[in-house]
N, C-alpha and C positions, 0 to 999 in steps of 0.2 A: 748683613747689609745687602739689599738691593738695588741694583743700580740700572737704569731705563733710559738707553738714549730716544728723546723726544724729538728731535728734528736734526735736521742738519744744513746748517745757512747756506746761498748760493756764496763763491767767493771768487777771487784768485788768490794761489799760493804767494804768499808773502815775500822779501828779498833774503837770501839765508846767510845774505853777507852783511846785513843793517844791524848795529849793534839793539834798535828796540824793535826789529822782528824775528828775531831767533831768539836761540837758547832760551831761556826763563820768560822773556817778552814774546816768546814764538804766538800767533794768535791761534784761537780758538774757535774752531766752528762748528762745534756739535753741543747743543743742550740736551742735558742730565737730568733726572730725579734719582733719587738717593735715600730711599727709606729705611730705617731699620741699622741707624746709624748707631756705632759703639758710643758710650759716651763713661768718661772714665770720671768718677763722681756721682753729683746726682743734677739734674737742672730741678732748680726749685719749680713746683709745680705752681707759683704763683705767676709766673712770666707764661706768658699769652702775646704774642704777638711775632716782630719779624723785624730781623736786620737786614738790611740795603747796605750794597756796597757798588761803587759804579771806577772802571777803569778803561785803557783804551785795550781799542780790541779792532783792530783794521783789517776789513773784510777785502779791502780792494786796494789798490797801487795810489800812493798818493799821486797828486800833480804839484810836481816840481819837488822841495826838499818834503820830505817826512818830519811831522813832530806828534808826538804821543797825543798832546793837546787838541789834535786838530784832526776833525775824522768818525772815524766808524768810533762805537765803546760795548761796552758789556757788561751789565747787570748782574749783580752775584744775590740772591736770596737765603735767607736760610730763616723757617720758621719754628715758632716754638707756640707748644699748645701741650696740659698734659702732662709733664715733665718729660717731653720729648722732644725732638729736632728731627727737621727735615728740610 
């Protein structure tokens, strides 16, 4: 597997005391490619295409309370072509 960080968002460091910007919720600010993924099985080579998945992803301090709902997010990708993933 190879893994390529492609940018890195401008941000501010998150609250490490906010139960949805730490630990598991902690945000993310560097985008990845990822080729040359394991894949345990086989992806049927009929599948052609690409999953979306969209979450929050808060690159800055909110104003006033924080809610996950409300704010920065972050697109997750992963395509399939070949009987491959990426």
């Amino acid at each position: 597997m190879t893994v390529t960080r492609v940018h890195t968002f401008p941000h501010t460091e998150p609250d490490p005391h906010h139960p949805y910007t730490s630990g598991a919720w902690r945000p993310v600010f560097d985008e990845f490619d990822a080729d040359g993924l394991e894949v345990i099985g086989e992806i049927p080579r009929d599948i052609d295409g690409i999953y979306v998945r969209n979450s929050e992803n808060p690159a800055f301090g909110s104003i006033g309370l924080y809610h996950p709902f409300a704010g920065d997010g972050m697109i997750h990708t992963m395509t399939f072509r070949d009987g491959k993933a990426r």
